[in-house]
Backbone and ligand atoms as CSV (ligand in chain L), in Angstrom:
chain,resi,resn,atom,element,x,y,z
A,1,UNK,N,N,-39.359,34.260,-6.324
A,1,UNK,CA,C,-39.728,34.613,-4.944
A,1,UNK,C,C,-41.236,34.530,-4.741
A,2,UNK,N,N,-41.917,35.019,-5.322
A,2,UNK,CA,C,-43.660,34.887,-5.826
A,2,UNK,C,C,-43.861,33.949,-6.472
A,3,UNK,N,N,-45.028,32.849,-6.533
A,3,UNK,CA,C,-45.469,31.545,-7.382
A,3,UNK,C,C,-46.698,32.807,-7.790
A,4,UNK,N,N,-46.683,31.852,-8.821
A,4,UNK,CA,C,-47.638,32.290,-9.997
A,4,UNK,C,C,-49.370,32.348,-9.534
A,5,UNK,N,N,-49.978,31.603,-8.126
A,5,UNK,CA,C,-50.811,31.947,-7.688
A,5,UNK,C,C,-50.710,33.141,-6.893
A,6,UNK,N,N,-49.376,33.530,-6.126
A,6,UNK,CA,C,-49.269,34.381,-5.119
A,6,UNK,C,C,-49.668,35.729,-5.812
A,7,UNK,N,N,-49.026,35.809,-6.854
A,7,UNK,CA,C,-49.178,37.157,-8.392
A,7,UNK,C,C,-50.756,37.211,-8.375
A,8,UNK,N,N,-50.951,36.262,-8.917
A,8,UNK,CA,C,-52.859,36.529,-9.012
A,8,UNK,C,C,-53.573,37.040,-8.319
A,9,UNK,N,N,-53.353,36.610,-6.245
A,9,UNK,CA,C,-53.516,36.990,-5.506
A,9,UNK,C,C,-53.374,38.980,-5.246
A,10,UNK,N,N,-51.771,39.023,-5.241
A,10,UNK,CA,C,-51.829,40.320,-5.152
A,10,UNK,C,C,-52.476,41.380,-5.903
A,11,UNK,N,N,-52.365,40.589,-7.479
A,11,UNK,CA,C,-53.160,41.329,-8.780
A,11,UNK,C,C,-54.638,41.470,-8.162
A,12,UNK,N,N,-54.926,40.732,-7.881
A,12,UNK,CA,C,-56.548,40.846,-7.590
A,12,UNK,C,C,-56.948,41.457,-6.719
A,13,UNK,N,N,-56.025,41.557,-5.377
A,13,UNK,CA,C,-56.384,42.545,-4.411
A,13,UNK,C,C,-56.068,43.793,-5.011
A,14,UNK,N,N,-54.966,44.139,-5.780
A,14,UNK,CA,C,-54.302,45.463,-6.297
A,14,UNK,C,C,-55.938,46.183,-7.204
A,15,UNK,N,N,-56.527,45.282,-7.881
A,15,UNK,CA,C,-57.593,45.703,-8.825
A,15,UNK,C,C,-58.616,46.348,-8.063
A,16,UNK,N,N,-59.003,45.793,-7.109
A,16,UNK,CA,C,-60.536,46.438,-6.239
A,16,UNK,C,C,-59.787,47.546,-5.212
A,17,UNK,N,N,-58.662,47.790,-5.316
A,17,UNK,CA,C,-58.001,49.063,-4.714
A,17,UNK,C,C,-58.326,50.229,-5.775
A,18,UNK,N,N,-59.047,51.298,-5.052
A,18,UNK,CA,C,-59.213,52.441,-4.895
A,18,UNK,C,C,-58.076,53.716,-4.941
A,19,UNK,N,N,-56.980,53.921,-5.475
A,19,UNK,CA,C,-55.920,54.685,-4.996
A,19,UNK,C,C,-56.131,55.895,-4.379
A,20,UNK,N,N,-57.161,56.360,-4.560
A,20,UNK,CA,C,-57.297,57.716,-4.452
A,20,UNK,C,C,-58.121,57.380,-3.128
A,21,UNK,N,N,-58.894,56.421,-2.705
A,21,UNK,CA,C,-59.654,56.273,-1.862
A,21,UNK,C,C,-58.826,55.556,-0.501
A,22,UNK,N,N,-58.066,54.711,-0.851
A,22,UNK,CA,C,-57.466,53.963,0.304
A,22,UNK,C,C,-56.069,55.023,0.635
A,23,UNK,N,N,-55.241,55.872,-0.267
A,23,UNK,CA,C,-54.529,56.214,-0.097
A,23,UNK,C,C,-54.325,57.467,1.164
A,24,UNK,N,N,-54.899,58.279,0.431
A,24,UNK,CA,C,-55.096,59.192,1.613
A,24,UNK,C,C,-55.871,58.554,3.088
A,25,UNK,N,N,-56.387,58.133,3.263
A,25,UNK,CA,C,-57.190,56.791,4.194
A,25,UNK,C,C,-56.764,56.212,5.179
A,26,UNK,N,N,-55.648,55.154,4.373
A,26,UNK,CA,C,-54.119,54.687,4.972
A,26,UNK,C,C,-53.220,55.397,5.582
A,27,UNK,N,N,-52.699,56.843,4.704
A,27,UNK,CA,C,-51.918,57.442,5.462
A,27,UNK,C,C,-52.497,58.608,6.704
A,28,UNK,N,N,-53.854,58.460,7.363
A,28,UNK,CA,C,-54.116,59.130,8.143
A,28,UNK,C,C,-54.337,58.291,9.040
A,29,UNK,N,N,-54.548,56.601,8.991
A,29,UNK,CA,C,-54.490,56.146,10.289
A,29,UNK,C,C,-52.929,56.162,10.358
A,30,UNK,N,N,-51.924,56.511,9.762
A,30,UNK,CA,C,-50.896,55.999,10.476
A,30,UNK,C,C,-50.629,57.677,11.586
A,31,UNK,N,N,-51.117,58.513,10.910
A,31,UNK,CA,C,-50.589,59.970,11.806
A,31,UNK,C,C,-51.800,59.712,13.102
A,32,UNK,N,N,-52.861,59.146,12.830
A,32,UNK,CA,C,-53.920,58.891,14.672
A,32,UNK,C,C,-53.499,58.356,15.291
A,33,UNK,N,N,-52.612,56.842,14.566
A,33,UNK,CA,C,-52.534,55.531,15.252
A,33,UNK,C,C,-51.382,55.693,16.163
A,34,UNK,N,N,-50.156,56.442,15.098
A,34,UNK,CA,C,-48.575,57.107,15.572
A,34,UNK,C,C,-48.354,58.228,15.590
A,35,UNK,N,N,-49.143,59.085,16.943
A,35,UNK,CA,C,-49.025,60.569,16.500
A,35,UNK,C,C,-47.773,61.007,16.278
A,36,UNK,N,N,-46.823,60.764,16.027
A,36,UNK,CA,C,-45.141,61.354,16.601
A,36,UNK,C,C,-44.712,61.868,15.105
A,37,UNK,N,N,-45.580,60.610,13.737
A,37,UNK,CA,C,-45.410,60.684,12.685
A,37,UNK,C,C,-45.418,61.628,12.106
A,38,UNK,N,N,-46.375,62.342,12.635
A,38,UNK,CA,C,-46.685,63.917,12.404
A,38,UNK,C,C,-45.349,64.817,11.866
A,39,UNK,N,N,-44.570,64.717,12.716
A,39,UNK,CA,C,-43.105,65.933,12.524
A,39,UNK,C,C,-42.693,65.217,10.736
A,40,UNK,N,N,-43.124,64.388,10.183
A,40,UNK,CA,C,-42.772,64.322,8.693
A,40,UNK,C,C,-43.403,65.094,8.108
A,41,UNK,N,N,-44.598,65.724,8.432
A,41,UNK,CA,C,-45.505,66.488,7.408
A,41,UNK,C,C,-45.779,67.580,7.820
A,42,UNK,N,N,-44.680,68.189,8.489
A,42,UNK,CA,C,-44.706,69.853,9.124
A,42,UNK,C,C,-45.455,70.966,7.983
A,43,UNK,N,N,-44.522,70.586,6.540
A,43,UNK,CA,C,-44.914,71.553,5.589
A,43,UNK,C,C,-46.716,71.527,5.215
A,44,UNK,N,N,-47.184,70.693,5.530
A,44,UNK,CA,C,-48.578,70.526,5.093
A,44,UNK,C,C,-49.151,71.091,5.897
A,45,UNK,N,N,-49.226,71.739,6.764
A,45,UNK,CA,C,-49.563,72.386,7.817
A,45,UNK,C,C,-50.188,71.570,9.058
A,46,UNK,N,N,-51.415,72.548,9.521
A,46,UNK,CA,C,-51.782,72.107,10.727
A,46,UNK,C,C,-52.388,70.403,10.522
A,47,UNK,N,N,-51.512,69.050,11.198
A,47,UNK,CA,C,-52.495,68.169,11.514
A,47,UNK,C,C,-52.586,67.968,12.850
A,48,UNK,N,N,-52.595,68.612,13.403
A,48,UNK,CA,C,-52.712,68.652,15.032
A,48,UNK,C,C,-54.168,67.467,15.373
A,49,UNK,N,N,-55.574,68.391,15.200
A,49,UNK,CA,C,-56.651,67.987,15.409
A,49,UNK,C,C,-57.347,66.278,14.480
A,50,UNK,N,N,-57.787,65.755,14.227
A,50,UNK,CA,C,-58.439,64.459,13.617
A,50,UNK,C,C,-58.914,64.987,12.840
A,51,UNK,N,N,-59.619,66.264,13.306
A,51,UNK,CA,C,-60.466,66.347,11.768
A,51,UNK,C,C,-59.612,67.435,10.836
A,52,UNK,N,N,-58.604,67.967,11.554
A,52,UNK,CA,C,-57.657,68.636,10.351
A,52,UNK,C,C,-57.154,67.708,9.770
A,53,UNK,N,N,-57.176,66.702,10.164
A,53,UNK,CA,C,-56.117,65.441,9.307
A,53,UNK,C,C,-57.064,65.270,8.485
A,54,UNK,N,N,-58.210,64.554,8.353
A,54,UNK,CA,C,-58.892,64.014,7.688
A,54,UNK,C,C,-59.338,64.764,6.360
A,55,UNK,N,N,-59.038,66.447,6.958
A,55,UNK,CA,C,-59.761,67.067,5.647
A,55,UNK,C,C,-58.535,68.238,4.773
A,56,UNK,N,N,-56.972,67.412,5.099
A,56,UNK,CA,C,-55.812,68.113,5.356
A,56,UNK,C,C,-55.479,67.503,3.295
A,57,UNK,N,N,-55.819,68.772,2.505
A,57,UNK,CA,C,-55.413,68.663,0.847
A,57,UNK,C,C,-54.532,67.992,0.575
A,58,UNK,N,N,-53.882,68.458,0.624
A,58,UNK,CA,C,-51.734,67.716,0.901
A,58,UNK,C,C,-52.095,66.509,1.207
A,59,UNK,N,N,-52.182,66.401,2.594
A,59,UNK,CA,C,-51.838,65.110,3.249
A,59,UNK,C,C,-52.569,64.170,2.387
A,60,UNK,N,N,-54.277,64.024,1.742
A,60,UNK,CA,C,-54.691,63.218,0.683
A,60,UNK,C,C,-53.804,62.863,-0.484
A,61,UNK,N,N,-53.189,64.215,-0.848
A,61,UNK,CA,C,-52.800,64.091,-2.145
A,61,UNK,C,C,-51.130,62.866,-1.869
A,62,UNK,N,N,-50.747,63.295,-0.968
A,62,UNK,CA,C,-49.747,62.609,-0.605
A,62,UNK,C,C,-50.106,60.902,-0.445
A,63,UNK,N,N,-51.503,60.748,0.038
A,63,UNK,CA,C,-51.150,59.316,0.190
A,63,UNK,C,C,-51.841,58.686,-0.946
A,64,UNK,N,N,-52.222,59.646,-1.427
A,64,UNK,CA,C,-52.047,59.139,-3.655
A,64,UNK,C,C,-51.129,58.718,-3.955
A,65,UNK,N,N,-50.226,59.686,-3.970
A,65,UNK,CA,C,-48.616,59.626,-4.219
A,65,UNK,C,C,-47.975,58.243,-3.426
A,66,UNK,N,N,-48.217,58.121,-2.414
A,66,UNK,CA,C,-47.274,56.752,-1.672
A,66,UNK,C,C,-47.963,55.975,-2.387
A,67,UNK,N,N,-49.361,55.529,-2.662
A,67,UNK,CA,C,-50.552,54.382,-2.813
A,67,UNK,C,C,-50.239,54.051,-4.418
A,68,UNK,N,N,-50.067,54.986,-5.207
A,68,UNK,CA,C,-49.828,54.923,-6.691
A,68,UNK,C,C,-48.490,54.239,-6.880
A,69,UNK,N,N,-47.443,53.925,-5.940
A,69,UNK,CA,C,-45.950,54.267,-6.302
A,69,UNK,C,C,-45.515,52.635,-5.770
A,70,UNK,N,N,-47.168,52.230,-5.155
A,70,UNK,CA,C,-47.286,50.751,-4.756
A,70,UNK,C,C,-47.663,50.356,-6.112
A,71,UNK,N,N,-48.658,50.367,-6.678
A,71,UNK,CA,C,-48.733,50.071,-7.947
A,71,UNK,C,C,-47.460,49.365,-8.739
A,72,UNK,N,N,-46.396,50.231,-8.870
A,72,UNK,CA,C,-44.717,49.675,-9.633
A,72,UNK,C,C,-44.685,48.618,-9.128
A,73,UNK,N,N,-44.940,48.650,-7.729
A,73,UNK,CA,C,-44.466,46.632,-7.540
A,73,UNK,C,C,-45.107,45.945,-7.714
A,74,UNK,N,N,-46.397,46.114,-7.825
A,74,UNK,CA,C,-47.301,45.199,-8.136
A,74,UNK,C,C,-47.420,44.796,-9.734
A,75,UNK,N,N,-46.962,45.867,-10.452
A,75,UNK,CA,C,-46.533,45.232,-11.686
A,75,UNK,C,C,-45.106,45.161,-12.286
A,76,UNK,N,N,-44.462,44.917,-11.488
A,76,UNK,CA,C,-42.883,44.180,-11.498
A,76,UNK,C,C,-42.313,43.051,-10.260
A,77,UNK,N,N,-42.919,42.131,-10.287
A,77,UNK,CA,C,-42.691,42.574,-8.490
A,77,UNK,C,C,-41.923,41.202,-8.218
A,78,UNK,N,N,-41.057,40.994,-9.496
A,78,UNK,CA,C,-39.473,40.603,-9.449
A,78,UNK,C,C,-38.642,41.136,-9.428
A,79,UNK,N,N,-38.267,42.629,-9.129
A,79,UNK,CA,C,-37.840,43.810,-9.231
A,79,UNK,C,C,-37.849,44.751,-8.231
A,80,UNK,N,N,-38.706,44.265,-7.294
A,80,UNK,CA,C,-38.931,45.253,-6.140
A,80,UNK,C,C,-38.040,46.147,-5.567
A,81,UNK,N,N,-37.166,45.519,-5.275
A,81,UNK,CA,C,-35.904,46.320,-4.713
A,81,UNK,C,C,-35.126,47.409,-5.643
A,82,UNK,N,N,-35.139,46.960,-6.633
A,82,UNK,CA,C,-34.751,47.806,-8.002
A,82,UNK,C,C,-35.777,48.862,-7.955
A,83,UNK,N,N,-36.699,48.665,-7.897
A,83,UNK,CA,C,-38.075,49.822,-8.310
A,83,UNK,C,C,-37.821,50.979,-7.505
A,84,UNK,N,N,-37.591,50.302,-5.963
A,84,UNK,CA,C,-37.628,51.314,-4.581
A,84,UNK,C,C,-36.137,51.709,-4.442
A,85,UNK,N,N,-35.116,51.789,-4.885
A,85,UNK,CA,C,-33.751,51.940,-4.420
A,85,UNK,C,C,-33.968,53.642,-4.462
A,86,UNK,N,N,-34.075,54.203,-5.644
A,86,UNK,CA,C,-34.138,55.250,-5.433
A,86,UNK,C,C,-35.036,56.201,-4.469
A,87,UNK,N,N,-36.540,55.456,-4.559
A,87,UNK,CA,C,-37.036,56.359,-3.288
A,87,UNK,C,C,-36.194,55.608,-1.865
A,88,UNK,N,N,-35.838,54.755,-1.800
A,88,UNK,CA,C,-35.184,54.520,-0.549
A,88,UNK,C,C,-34.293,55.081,-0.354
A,89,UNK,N,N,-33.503,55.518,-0.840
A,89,UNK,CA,C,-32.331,57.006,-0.869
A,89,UNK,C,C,-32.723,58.168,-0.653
A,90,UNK,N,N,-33.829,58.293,-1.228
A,90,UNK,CA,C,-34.082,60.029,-1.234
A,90,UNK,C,C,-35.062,59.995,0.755
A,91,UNK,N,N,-35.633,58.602,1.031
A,91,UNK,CA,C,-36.081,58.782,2.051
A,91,UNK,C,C,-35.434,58.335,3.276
A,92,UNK,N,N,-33.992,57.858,3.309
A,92,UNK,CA,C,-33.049,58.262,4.106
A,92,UNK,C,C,-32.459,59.340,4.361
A,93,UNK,N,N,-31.476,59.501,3.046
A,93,UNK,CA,C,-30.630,60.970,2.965
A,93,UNK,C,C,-31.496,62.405,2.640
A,94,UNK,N,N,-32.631,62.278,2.006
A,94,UNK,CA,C,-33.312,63.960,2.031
A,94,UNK,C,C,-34.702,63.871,3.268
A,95,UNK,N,N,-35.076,62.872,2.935
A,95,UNK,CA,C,-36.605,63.032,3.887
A,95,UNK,C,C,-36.380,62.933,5.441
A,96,UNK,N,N,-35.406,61.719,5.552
A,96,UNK,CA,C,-34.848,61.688,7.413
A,96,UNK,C,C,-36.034,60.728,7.777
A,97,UNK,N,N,-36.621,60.299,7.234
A,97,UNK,CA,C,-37.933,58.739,7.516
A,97,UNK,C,C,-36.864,57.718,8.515
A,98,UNK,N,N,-37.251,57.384,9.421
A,98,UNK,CA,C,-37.464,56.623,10.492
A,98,UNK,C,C,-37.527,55.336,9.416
A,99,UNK,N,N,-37.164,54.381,8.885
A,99,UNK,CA,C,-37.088,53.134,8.336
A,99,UNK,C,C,-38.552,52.100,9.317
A,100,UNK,N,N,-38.510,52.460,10.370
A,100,UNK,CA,C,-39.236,51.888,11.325
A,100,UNK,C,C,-41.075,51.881,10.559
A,101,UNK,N,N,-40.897,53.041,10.147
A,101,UNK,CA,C,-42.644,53.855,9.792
A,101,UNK,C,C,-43.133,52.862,8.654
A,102,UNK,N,N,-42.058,52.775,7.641
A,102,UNK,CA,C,-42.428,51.436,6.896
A,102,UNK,C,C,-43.202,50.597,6.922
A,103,UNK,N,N,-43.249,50.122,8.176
A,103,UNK,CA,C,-43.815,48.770,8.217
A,103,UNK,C,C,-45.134,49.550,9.443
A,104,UNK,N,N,-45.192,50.365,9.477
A,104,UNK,CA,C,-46.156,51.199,10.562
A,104,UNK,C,C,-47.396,51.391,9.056
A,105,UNK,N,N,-46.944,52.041,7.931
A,105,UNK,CA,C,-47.426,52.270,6.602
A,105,UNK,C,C,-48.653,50.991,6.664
A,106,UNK,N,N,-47.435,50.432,6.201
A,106,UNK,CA,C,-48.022,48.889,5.388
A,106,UNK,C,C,-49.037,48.408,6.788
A,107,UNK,N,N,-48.711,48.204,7.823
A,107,UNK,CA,C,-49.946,47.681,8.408
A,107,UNK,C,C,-51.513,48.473,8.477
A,108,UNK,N,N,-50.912,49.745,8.254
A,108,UNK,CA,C,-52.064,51.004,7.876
A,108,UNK,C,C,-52.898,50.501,6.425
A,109,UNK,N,N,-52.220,50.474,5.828
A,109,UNK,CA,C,-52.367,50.038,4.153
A,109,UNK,C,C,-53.273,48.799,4.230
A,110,UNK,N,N,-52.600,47.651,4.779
A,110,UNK,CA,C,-53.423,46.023,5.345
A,110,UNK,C,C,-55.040,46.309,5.590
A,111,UNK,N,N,-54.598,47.163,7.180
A,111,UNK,CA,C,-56.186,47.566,7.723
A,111,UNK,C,C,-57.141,48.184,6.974
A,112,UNK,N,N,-56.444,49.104,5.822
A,112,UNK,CA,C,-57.702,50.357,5.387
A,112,UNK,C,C,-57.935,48.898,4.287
A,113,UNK,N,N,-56.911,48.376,3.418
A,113,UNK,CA,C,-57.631,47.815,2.420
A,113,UNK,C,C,-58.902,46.189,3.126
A,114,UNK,N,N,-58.349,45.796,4.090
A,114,UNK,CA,C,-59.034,44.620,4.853
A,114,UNK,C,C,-60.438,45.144,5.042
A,115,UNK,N,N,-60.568,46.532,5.605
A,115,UNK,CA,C,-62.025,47.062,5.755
A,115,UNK,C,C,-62.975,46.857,4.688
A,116,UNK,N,N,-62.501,47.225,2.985
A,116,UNK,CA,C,-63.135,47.423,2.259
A,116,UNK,C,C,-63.051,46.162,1.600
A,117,UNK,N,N,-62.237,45.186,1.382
A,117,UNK,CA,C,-62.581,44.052,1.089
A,117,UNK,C,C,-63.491,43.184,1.690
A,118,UNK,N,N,-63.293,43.506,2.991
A,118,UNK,CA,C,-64.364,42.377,4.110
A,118,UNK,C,C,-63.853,40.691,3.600
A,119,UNK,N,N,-64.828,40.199,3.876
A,119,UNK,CA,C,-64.842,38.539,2.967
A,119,UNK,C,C,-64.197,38.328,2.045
A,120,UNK,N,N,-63.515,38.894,1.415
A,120,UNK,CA,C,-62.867,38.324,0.532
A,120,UNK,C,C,-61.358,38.312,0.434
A,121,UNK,N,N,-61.082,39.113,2.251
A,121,UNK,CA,C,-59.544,39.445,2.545
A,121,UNK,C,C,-59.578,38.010,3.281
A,122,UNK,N,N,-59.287,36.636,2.717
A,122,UNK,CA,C,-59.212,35.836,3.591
A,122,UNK,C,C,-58.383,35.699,3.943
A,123,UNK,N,N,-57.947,34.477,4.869
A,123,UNK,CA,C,-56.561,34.069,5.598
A,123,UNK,C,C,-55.387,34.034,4.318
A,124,UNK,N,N,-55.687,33.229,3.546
A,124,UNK,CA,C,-54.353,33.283,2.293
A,124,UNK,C,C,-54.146,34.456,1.352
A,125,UNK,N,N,-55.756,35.058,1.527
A,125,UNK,CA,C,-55.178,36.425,0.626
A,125,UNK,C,C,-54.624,37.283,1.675
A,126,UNK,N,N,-54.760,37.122,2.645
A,126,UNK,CA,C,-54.112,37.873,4.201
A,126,UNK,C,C,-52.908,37.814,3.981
A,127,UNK,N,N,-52.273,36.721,3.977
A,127,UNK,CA,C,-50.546,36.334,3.666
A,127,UNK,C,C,-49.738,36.484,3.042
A,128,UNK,N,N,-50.232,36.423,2.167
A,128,UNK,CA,C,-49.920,36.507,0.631
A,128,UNK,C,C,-49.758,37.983,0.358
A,129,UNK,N,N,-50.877,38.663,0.721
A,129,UNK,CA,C,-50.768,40.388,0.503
A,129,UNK,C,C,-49.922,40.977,1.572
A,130,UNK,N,N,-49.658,40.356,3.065
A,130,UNK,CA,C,-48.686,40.994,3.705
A,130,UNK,C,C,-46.913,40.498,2.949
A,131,UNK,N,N,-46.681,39.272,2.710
A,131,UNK,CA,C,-45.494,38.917,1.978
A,131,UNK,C,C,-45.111,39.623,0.962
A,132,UNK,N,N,-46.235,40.468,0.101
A,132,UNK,CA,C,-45.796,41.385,-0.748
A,132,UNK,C,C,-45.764,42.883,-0.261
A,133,UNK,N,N,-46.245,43.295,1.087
A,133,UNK,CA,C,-46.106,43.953,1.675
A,133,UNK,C,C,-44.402,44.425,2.386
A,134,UNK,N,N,-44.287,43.079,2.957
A,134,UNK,CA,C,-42.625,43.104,3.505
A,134,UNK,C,C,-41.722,42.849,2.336
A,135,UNK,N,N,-41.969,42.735,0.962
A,135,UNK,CA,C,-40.980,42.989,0.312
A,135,UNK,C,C,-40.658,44.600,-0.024
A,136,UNK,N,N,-42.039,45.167,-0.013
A,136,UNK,CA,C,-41.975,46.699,-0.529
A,136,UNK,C,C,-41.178,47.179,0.460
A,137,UNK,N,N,-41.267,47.240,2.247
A,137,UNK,CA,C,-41.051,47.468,3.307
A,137,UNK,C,C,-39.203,47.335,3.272
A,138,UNK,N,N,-38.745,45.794,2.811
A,138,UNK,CA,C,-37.619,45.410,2.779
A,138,UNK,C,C,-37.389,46.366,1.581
A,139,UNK,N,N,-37.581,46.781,0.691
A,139,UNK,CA,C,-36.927,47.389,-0.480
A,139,UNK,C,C,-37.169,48.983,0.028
A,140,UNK,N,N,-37.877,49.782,0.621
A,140,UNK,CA,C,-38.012,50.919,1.092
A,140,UNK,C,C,-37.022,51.342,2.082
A,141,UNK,N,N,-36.709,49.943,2.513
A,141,UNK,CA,C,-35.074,50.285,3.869
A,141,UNK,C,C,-33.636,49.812,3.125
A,142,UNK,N,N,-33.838,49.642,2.108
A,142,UNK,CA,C,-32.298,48.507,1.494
A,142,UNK,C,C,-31.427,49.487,1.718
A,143,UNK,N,N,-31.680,50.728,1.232
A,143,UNK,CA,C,-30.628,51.647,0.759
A,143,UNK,C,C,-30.121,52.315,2.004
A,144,UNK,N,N,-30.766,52.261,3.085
A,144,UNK,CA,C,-30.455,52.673,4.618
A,144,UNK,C,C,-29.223,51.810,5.311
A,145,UNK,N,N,-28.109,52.527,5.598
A,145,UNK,CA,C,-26.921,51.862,6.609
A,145,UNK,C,C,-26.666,52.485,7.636
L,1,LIG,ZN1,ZN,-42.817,58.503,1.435
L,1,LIG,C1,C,-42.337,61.381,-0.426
L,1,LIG,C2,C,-43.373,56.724,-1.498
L,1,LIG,C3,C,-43.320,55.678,3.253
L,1,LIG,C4,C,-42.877,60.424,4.349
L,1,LIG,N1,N,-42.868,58.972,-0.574
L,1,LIG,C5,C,-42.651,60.208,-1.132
L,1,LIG,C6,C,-42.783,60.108,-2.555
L,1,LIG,C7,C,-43.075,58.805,-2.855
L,1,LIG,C8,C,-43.119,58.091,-1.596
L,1,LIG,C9,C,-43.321,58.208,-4.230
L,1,LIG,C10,C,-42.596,61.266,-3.553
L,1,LIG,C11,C,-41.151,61.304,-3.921
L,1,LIG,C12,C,-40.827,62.397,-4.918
L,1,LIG,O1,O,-41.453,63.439,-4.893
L,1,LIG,O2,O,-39.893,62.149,-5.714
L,1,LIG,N2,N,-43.255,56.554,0.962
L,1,LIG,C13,C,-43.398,56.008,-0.279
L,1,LIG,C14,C,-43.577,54.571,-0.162
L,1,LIG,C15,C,-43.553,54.271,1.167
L,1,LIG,C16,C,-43.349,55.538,1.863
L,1,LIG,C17,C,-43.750,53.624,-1.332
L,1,LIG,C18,C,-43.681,52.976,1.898
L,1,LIG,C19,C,-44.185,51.875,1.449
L,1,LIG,N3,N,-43.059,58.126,3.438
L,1,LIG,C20,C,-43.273,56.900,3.968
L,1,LIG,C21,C,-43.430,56.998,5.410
L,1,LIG,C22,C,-43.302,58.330,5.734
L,1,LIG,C23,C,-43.071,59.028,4.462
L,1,LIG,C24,C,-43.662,55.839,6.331
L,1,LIG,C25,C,-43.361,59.025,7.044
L,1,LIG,C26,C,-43.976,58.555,8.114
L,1,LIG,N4,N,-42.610,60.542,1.895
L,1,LIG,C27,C,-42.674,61.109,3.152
L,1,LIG,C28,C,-42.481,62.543,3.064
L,1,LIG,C29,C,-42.305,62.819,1.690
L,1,LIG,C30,C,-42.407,61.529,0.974
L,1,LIG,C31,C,-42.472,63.520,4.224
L,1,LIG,C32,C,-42.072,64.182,1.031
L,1,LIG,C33,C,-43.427,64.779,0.805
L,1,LIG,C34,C,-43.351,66.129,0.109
L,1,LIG,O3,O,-42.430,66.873,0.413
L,1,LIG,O4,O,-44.206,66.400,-0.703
C-alpha cells in the first residue's frame, strides 16, 4: 500500500515531530477550531475559556497519549488497521467518539506539524503524510457499524 519512498517520507516527517510538543498543540486546535468537541473531555474539567485550554494538564497529557499512539503506525504501517482495531472499539463502544472527529484530529495534526516544518512540508511530503494520515483515520473507524 506504501512504496518504499512514501515510508521514508513519513519516517522523516515522524523524526522532527516533537510528541510532547505537537501533541497537546494539535489536540487544542481541534477543541477552538470545533468547539462542540469539548463534551469528550468533560472529566478534565473546565475548557470553556482558550486560555483554560491551552494551560488545561490533562488535556496536554492527553494529546501525548493520542500523538505517541501515532507513532505504532508509523512503525508498522502495513498493519495499520490491526494496530488501531482495538482502540477503534474502545472509541466507539466506551468513549461514544463521533467517527467524524477523526479526520477533524488529523487535519489538526497536518496544520500543527506544517507550522513547524515550514519548507520542508512540501507538496509531496504534503500527500504522502496526509495518505498516511487517512489510513490511521480509516483504521480508527473500521471497527464502527
Ligand atoms: Zn482518542 C483515549 C488514541 C482520536 C477522545 N485515544 C485515547 C487513548 C488513545 C487514543 C491511545 C487512550 C486509550 C486507553 O487509555 O486505553 N484517539 C486516539 C487516536 C486518535 C484518537 C490515535 C485518532 C487518530 N480521541 C480521538 C478524538 C477524540 C478522542 C478525535 C474526540 C474528539 N480519546 C478520546 C477520549 C479518550 C481517548 C475522550 C479517553 C480519555 C481519558 O479518559 O483519559
Amino acid at each position: 500500500k506504501f512504496t518504499e519512498q512514501e515510508r521514508d517520507v513519513v519516517r522523516a516527517v515522524w523524526e522532527k515531530v516533537d510528541v510532547d510538543e505537537i501533541g497537546p498543540e494539535a489536540l487544542i486546535r481541534v477543541l477552538i477550531t470545533y468547539p462542540w468537541t469539548e463534551r469528550y473531555f468533560g472529566k478534565f474539567g473546565d475548557l470553556f475559556s482558550i486560555s483554560a485550554v491551552s494551560t488545561n494538564a490533562k488535556l496536554a497529557e492527553h494529546g501525548k497519549v493520542v500523538l505517541r499512539s501515532l507513532g505504532r503506525a508509523v512503525e508498522d504501517m502495513d498493519n495499520i488497521k490491526k494496530t488501531y482495531a482495538e482502540l477503534s472499539r474502545l472509541h466507539c463502544e466506551k468513549i461514544h467518539v463521533d467517527p467524524d472527529n477523526f479526520r477533524l484530529l488529523a487535519d489538526c495534526i497536518t496544520i500543527t506539524i506544517a507550522c513547524k516544518l515550514k519548507s520542508t512540508f512540501n507538496s509531496n511530503v504534503q500527500a504522502t503524510w496526509q495518505k498516511f494520515l487517512t489510513a490511521v483515520v480509516e483504521a480508527m473507524t473500521s471497527q464502527y457499524n
